[in-house]
C-alpha positions as CSV (number, residue, x, y, z in Angstrom):
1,X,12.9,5.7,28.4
2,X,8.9,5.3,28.2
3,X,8.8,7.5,26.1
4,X,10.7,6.4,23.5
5,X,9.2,2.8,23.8
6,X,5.9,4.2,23.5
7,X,6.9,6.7,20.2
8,X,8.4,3.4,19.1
9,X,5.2,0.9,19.5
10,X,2.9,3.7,18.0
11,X,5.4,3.9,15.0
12,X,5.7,0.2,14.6
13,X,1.7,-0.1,15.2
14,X,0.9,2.4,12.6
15,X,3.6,1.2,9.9
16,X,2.3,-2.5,10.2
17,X,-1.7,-0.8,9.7
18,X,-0.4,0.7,6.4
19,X,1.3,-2.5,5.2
20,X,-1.4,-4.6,6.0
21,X,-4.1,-1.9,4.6
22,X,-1.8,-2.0,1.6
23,X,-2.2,-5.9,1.4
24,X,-5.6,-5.6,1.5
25,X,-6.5,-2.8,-0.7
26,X,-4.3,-4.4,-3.6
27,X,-5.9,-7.7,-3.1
28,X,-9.3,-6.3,-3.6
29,X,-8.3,-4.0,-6.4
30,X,-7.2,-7.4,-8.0
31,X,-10.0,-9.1,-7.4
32,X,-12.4,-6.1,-8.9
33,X,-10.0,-6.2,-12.1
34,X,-9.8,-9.6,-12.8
35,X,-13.8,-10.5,-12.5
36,X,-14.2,-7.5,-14.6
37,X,-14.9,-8.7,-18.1
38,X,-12.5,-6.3,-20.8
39,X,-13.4,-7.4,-24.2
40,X,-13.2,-3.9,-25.9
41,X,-10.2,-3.6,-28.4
42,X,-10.7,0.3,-27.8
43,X,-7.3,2.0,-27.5
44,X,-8.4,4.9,-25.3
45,X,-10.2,2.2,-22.8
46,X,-7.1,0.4,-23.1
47,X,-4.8,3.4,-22.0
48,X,-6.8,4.4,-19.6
49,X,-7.4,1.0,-17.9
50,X,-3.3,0.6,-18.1
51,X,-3.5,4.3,-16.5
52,X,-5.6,3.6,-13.6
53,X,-4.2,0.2,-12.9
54,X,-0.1,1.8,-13.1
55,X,-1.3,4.7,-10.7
56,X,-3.1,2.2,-8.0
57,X,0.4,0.3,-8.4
58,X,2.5,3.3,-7.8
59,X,-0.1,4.2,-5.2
60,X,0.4,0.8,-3.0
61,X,4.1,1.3,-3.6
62,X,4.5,4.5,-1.4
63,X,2.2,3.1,0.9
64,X,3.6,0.3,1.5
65,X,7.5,2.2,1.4
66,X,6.1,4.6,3.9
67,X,4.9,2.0,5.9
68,X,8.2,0.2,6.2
69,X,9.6,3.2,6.7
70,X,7.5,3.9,9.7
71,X,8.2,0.5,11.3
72,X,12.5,0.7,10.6
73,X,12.4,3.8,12.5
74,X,9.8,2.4,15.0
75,X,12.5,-0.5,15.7
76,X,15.4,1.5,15.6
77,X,14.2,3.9,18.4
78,X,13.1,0.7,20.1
79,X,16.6,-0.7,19.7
């Protein structure tokens, strides 16, 4: 039974890191992109800013899925 309690806090421990790592990634990300000053009406910049911003989305997406994932299966073995 310790055994499963510790398999279950390091799974919990390391799904609530990538959630919070998540949080704080995307909240600097936003931060870089908003002070950023985009007056160019250049199509290519434009499509490669949207691009860049839809693979950092799709990016925290996973990580934050694989972090909830990590911590369900953390609490279910705890459970």
């Amino acid at each position: 039974m310790e055994r499963q309690t510790a398999v279950s806090v390091v799974l919990i421990t390391v799904g609530v890191v990538i959630i919070v790592l998540a949080a704080f990634f995307a909240f600097s990300e936003f931060v870089t992109l908003s002070s950023s000053s985009k007056t160019t009406s250049d199509l290519n910049a434009s499509v490669s800013w949207l691009v860049y911003a839809l693979s950092q989305v799709l990016f925290l997406a996973v990580a934050v899925w694989g972090g909830s994932v990590l911590l369900a299966k953390g609490l279910e073995v705890l459970r």
